[in-house]
C-alpha positions in Angstrom: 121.6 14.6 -177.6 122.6 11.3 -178.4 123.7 8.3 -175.5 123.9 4.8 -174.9 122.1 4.8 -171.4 119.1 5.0 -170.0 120.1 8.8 -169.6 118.7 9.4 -165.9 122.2 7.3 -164.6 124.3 9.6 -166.2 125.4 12.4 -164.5 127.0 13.8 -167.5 124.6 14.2 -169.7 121.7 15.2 -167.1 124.0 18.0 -166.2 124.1 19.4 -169.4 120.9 19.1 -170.8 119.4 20.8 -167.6 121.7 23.3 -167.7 121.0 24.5 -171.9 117.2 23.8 -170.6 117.6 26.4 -168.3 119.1 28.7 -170.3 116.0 28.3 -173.1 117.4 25.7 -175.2 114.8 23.1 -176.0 116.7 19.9 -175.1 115.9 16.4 -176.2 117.7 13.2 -175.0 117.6 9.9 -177.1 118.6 7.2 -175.0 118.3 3.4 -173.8 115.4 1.5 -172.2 114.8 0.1 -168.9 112.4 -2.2 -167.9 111.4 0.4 -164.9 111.8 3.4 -166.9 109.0 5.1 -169.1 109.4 5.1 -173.2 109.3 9.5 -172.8 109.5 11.5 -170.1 110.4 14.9 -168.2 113.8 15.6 -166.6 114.4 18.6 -165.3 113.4 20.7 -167.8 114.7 18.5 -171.2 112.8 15.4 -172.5 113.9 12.1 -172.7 113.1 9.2 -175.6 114.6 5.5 -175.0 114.4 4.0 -178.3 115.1 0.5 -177.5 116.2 -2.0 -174.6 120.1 -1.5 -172.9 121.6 -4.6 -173.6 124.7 -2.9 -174.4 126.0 -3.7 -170.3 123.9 -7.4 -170.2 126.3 -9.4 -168.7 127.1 -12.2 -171.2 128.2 -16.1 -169.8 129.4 -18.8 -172.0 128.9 -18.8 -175.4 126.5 -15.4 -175.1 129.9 -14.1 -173.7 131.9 -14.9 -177.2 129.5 -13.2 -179.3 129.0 -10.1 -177.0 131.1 -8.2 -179.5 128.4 -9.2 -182.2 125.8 -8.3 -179.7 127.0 -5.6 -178.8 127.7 -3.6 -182.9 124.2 -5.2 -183.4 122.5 -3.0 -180.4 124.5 0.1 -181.4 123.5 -0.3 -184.9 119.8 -0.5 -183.9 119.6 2.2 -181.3 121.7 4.3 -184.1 119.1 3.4 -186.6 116.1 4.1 -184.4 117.8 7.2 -183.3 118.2 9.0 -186.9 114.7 8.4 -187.8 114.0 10.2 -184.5 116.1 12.8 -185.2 115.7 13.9 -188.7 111.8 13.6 -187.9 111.7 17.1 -187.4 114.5 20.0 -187.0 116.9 20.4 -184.4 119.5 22.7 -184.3 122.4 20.9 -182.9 123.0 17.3 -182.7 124.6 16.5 -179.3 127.0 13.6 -179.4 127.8 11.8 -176.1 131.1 9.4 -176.4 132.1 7.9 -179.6 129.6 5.9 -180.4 127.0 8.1 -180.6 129.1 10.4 -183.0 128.4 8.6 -186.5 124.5 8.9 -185.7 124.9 12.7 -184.6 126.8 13.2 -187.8 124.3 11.3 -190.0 121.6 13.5 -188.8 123.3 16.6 -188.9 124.3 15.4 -192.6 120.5 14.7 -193.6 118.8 17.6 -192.0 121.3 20.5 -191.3 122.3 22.0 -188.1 125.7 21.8 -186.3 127.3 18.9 -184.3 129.2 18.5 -180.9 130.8 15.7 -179.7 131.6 15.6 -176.3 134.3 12.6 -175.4 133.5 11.5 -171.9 137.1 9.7 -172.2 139.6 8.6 -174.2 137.5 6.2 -175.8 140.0 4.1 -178.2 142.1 3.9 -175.1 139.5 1.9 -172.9 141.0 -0.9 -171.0 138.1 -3.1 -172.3 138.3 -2.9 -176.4 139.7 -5.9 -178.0 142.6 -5.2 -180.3 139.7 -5.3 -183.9 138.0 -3.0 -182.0 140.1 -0.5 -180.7 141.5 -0.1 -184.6 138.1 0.5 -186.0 137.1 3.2 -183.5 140.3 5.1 -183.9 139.4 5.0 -187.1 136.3 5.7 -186.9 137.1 9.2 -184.8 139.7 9.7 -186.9 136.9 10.4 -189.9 134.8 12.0 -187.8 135.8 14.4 -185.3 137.3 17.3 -188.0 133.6 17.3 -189.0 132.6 18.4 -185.3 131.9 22.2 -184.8 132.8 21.9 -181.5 134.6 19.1 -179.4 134.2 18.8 -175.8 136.1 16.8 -173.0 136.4 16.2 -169.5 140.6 17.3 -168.9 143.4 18.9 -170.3 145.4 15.9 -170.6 142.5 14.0 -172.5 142.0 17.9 -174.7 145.9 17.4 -175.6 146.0 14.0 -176.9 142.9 14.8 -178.8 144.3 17.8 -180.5 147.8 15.7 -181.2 146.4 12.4 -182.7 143.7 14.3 -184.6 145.3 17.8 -185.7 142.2 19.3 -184.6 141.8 22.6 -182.3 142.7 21.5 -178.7 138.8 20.5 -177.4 137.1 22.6 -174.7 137.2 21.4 -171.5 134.1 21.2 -169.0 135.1 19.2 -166.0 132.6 16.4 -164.2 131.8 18.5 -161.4 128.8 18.5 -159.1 126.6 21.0 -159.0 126.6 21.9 -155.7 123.7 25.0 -155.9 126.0 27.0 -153.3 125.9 25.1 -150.5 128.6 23.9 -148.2 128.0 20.5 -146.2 128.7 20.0 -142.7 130.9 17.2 -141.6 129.4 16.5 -138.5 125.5 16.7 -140.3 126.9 13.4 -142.4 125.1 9.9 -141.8 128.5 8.0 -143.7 129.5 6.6 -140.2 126.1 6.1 -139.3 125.6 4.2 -142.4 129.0 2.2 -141.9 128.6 1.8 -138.5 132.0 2.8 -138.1 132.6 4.4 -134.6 133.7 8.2 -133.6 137.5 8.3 -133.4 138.4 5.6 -136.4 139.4 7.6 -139.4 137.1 6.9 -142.6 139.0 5.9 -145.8 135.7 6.4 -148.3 135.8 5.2 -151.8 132.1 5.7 -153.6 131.0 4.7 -157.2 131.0 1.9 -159.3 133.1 -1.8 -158.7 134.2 -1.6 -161.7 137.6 -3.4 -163.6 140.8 -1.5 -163.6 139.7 0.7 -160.7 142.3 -0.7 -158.0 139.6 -1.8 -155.4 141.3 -4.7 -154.6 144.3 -3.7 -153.9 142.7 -1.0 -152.0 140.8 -3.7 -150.0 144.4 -5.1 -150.1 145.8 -1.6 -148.2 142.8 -1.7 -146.1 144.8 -4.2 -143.5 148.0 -1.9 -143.2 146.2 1.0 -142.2 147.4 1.7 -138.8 143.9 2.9 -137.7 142.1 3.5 -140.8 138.4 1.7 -141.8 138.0 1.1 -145.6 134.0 2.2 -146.5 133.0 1.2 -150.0 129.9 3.1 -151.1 128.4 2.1 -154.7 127.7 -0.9 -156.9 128.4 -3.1 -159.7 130.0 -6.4 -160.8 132.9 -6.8 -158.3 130.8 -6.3 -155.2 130.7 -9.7 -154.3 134.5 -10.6 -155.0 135.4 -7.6 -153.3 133.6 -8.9 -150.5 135.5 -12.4 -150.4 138.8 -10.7 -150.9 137.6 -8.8 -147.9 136.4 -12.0 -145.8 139.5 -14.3 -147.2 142.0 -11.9 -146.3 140.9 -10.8 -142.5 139.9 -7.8 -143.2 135.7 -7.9 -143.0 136.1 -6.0 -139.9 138.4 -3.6 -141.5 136.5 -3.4 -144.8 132.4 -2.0 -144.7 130.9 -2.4 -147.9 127.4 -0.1 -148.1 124.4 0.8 -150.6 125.2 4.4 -152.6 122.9 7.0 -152.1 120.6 9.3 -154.2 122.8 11.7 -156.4 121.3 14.5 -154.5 122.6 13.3 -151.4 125.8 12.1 -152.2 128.0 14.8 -151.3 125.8 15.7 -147.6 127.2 11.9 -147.0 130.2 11.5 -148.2 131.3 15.2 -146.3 131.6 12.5 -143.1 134.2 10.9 -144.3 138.3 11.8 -143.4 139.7 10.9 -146.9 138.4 10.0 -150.0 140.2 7.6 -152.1 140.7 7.1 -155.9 142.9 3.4 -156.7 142.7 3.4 -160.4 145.3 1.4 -162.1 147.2 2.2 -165.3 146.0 -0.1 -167.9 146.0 2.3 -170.4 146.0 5.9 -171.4 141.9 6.4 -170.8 143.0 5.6 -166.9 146.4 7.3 -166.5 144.5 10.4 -167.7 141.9 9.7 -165.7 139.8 12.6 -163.7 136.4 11.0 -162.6 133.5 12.6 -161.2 134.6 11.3 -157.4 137.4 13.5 -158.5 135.2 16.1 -157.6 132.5 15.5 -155.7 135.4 15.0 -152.7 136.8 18.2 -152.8 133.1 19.8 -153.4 132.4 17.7 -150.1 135.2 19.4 -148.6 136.9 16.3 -148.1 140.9 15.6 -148.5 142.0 13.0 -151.1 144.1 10.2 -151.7 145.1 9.2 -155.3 146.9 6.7 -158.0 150.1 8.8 -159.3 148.2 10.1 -162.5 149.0 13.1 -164.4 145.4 15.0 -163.7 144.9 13.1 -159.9 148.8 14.7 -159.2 147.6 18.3 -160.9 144.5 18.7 -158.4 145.9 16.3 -155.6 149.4 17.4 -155.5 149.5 20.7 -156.9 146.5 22.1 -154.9 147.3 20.7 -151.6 144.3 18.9 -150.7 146.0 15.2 -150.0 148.5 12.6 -151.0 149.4 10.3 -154.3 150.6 6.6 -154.2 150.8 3.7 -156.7 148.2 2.0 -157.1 149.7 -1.4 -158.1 151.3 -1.2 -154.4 149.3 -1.9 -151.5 151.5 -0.7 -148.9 152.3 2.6 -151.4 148.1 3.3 -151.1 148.3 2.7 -146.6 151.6 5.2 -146.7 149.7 7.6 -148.4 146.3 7.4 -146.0 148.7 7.0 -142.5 150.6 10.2 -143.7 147.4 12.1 -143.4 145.5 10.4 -141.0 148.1 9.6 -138.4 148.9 13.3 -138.4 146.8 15.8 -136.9 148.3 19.3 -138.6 148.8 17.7 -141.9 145.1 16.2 -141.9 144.1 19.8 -141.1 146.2 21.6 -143.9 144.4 19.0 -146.4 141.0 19.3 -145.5 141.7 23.2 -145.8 143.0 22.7 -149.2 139.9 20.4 -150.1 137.7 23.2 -148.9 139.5 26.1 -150.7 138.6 23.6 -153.8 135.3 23.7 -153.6 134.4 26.6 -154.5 136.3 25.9 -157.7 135.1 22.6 -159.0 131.1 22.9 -159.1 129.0 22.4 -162.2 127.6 26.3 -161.8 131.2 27.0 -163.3 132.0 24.3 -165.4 128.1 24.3 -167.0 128.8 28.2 -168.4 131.5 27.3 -170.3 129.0 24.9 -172.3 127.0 27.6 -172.6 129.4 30.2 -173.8 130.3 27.2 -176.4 126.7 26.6 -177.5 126.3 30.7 -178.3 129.7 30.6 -180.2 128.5 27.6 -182.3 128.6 28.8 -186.6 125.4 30.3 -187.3 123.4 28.4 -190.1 126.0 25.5 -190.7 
């Protein structure tokens, strides 16, 4: 398997290689350094190589910030480089690619030593809010080449499977959802330390949004909607590059007493926690296709958790959201659209109820013990001997 991370932070890609470890595949993972992470290691069954330092997510200022395009092809060229002399070393059987940019390496290696090749698209790549206009044209182009050469294609949605299949003219992908794995067990609302944590009292309704402060992802509008909630506290629980403007927003607006910003937790205890919370919310804003067909891993891990959600007006969100009756849609460019949609639920008893039922009927339904046998059933139907 082929990624651009330090491996262990992506959820993604530990998923899967534990899962084809389990099943008797012998799994390696070439990835990124970190300055706190070993060179090799074992996780969970698969090993891991970083090949070379993860400058690919430096944050850049002045004229550093210019070239980081030129930074940026220069570190995926070198980890790409590194990574085929790894890889045609010895003999693998498949070569694992994880996003785009990992594909031309995957291929390369597949090319020079045999073997077949997946690509698994985490996203719409060429549609990310954050390629420049050059950019964006060479790696259409670039999948364009490539991904007829796959022997298997794999993706996160049906929405992101369709446009795949239509821009290409390839065989609709396979889709294997982001799900949690959840190992069977239901979590206990009242067992949950989120208030704890937040310090929010008994009787104020929890409005939870947890992962990355990230671009594009609607926070502050949320932080916006966060002062016409009739009763509602905002909880943010994660990290990344907007905390600290999300937190002036928060303080310049009023709303630091509505608005609880707290450290995330360890993966394994992420969805005990976030069970506390009354809603969970997903703000993403349109920018592009890769977000309007968004379906992210909170996605998810809230109904898993058993917990209702709140949504931007997106074609996937709308399918799970809307169509199995687990919580409410809003737009997310509206502030006062995102408090209708949380006062509707919280502010009424019954329909709060009927939500968190359909959140738990869900749950059984979106876990990794599902989603991760349909990547094995697609491994055992690889070509034999391409």
């Amino acid at each position: 398997m082929f990624v651009t991370n330090t491996v262990s932070i992506d959820v993604r890609v530990t998923k899967e290689a534990a899962t084809l470890a389990e099943a008797g595949h012998e799994v390696t993972v070439l990835g990124l350094a970190d300055h706190d992470l070993p060179a090799e290691e074992s996780l969970e069954g698969f090993r891991v190589r970083r090949l070379r330092p993860d400058t690919l997510r430096t944050p850049a200022r002045g004229v550093r910030r210019a070239l980081t395009p030129l930074r940026s092809a220069w570190a995926l060229l070198d980890y790409s480089w590194r990574a085929l002399r790894v890889a045609t070393a010895e003999r693998f059987d498949v070569y694992h690619a994880h996003d785009l940019v990992t594909l031309p390496v995957a291929w390369a290696a597949r090319a020079r030593r045999g073997g077949r090749l997946v690509y698994d698209a985490h996203e719409l790549f060429t549609e990310m809010a954050r390629l420049d206009a050059v950019s964006r044209r060479f790696f259409r182009a670039l999948e364009a080449l490539l991904i007829g050469r796959a022997d298997r294609v794999v993706t996160v949605n049906d929405s992101i499977a369709a446009e795949l299949a239509r821009r290409y003219r390839v065989r609709p992908p396979l889709v294997v959802r982001n799900c949690p794995r959840t190992f069977g067990r239901r979590h206990d609302r009242s067992q949950s330390t989120l208030r704890d944590r937040a310090r929010v009292p008994g009787g104020t309704p929890v409005v939870l949004y947890q992962g990355l402060y990230l671009p594009h992802r609607g926070l502050e509008n949320l932080v916006r909607a966060a002062g016409l909630f009739a009763r509602a506290h905002l909880v943010l629980m994660g990290w990344g590059p907007l905390r600290d403007p999300l937190r002036r927003l928060a303080e310049e607006t009023g709303l630091a007493g509505r608005v609880t910003f707290i450290d995330p937790v360890p993966q394994g205890d992420l969805l005990a926690v976030t069970a506390g919370a009354d809603l969970g919310v997903i703000p993403y804003r349109n920018v592009g296709l890769n977000n309007f067909y968004t379906s992210p891993n909170k996605l998810y891990e809230y109904c898993a958790a058993g917990v209702p959600v709140v949504a931007s007006r997106f074609p996937e969100l709308v399918k799970v959201v809307e169509g199995l009756a687990l919580g409410r849609t809003f737009d997310p460019d509206d502030p006062a659209s995102i408090a209708a949609a949380v006062d509707a639920l919280v502010e009424d008893p019954a329909e709060l109820a009927r939500v968190r039922m359909g959140a738990a009927a869900a749950a059984d339904r979106f876990t990794w013990e599902r989603e991760g046998r349909l990547l094995l059933d697609a491994y055992e139907a690889l070509p034999a001997g391409a």
